[in-house]
Wavefront OBJ file of the C-alpha trace (Angstrom):
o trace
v 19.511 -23.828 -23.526
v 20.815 -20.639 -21.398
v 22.686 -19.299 -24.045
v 19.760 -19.233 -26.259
v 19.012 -15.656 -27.462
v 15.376 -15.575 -25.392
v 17.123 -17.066 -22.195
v 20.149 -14.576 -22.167
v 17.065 -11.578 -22.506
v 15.171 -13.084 -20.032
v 18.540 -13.253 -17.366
v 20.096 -10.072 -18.588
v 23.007 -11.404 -18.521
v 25.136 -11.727 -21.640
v 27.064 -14.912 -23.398
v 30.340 -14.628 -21.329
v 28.286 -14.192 -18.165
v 26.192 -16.899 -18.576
v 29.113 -18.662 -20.102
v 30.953 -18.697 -16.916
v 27.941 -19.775 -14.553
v 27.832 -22.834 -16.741
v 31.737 -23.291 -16.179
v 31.200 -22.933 -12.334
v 28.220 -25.099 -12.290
v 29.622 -28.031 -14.409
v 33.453 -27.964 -12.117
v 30.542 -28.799 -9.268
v 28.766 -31.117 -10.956
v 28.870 -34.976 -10.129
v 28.449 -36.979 -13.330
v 25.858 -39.542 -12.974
v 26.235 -43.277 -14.268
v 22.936 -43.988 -16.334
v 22.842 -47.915 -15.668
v 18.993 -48.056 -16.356
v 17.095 -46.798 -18.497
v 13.562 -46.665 -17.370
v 11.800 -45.680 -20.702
v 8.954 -44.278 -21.875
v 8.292 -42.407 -18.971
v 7.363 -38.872 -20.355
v 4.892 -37.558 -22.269
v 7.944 -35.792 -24.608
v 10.458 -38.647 -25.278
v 13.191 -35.742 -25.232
v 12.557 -35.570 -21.776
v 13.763 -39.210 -20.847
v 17.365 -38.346 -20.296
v 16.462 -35.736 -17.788
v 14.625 -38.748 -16.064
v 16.901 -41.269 -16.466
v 19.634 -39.178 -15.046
v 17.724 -37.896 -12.108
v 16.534 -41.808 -11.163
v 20.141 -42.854 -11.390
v 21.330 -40.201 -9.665
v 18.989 -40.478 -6.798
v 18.461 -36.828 -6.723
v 15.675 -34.997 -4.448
v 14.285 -32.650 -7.682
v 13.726 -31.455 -11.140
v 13.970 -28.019 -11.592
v 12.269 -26.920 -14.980
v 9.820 -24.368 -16.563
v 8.460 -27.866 -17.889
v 6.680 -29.076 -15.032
v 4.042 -30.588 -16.711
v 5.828 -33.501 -18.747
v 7.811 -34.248 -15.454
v 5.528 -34.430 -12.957
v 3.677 -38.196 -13.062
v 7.051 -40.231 -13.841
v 9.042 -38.110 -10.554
v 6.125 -38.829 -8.498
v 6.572 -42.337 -9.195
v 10.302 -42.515 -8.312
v 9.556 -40.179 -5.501
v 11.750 -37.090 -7.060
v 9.852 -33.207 -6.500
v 9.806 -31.438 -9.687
v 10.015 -27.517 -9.203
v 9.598 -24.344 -11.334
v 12.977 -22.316 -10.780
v 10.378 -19.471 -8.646
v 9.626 -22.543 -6.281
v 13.240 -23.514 -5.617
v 14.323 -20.024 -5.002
v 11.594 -19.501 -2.047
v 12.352 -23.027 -0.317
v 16.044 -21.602 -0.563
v 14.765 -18.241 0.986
v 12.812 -20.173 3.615
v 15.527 -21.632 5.336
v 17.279 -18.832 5.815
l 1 2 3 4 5 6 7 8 9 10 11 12 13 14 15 16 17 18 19 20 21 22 23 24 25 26 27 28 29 30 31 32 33 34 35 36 37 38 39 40 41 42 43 44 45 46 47 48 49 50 51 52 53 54 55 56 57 58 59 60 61 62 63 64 65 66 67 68 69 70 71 72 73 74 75 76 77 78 79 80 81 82 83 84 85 86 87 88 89 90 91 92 93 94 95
């Protein structure tokens, strides 16, 4: 998805840039074991994986323009889903 035409505009960054903040992003990464599958769960079925992986993975958020489809399944797992604006301020709170 960042390398899509409208997302490299909106970043101003171009393909190789972008390209390599993927790289560096993915050799930090740890890969998550999807042992359950707790499906349906959002309102777009495309958005399952996203779930399943963040449930598994016991993570602490969602960060996605797509707030809307997240919300009511996180809640229930007890997972915050954030707009990218929101994580950047609690990162520039704690500073």
């Amino acid at each position: 998805m960042a390398l899509r035409p409208e997302q490299l505009h909106a970043s101003g960054k171009s393909r190789a840039e972008t390209a390599s903040i993927l790289d560096a992003l993915e050799a930090i990464a740890e890969p998550v074991f999807v042992a359950f599958r707790h499906r349906p769960l959002s309102p777009d079925v495309n958005d399952d994986m996203v779930l399943d992986v963040a449930i598994n993975g016991n993570t602490d958020a969602i960060v996605t323009n797509n707030t809307r489809h997240f919300r009511e399944a996180a809640e229930h797992f007890h997972i915050d889903v954030l707009a990218p604006a929101e994580l950047l301020n609690k990162f520039r709170k704690r500073r």
